[in-house]
N, C-alpha and C positions, 0 to 999 in steps of 0.2 A: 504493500500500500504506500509504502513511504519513497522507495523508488523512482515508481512511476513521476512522483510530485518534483524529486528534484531534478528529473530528465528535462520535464517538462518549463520548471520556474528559474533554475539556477544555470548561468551562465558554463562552461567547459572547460577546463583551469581553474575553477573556484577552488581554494581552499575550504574543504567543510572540515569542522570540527566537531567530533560528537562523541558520547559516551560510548559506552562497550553493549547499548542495548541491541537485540541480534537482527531488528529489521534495519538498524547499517550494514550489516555487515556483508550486503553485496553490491556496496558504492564502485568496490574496484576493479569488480568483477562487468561493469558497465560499458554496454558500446562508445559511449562519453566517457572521455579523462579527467577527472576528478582528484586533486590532492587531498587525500582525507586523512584525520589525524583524530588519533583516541586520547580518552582520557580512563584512565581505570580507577572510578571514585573508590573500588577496595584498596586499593593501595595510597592514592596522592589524589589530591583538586589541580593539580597542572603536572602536567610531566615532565620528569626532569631530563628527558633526551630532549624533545621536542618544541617546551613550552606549551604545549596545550593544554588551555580552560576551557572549559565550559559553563564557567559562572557570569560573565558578561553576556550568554547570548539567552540563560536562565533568568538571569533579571530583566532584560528586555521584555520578555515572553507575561514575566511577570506583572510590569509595568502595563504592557499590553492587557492583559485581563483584568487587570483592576480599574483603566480605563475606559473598558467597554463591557463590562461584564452586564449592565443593564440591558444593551443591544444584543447581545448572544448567549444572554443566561437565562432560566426560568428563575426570579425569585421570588 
């Protein structure tokens, strides 16, 4: 499900950054080239070969739903 969305919305060289959940895990295996980089929140919040967070793109998301949660929520 996740795939298909970033064939579709994310540019081909994009650097994605994401956790170790298993619907990435066939970014690289993709007709598009994609530089994707994990992060293994069991272990560290950034990695220490690569630098990768994914805590700046979790508080975006964040921010995002608490700004619209009235337009896309039932409360």
């Amino acid at each position: 499900l996740v795939l298909p969305i970033i064939i579709d919305k994310v540019l081909p060289g994009t650097t994605i950054v994401s956790d170790l959940w298993s619907a990435y895990g066939g970014i690289k295996k993709l007709p598009v080239k994609y530089h994707h980089e994990t992060v293994n929140h069991s272990k560290h919040f950034v990695d220490p070969d690569t630098g990768a967070c994914t805590n700046g793109v979790e508080s975006m998301w964040q921010k995002f739903k608490m700004k619209h949660k009235s337009r896309y929520c039932c409360i």
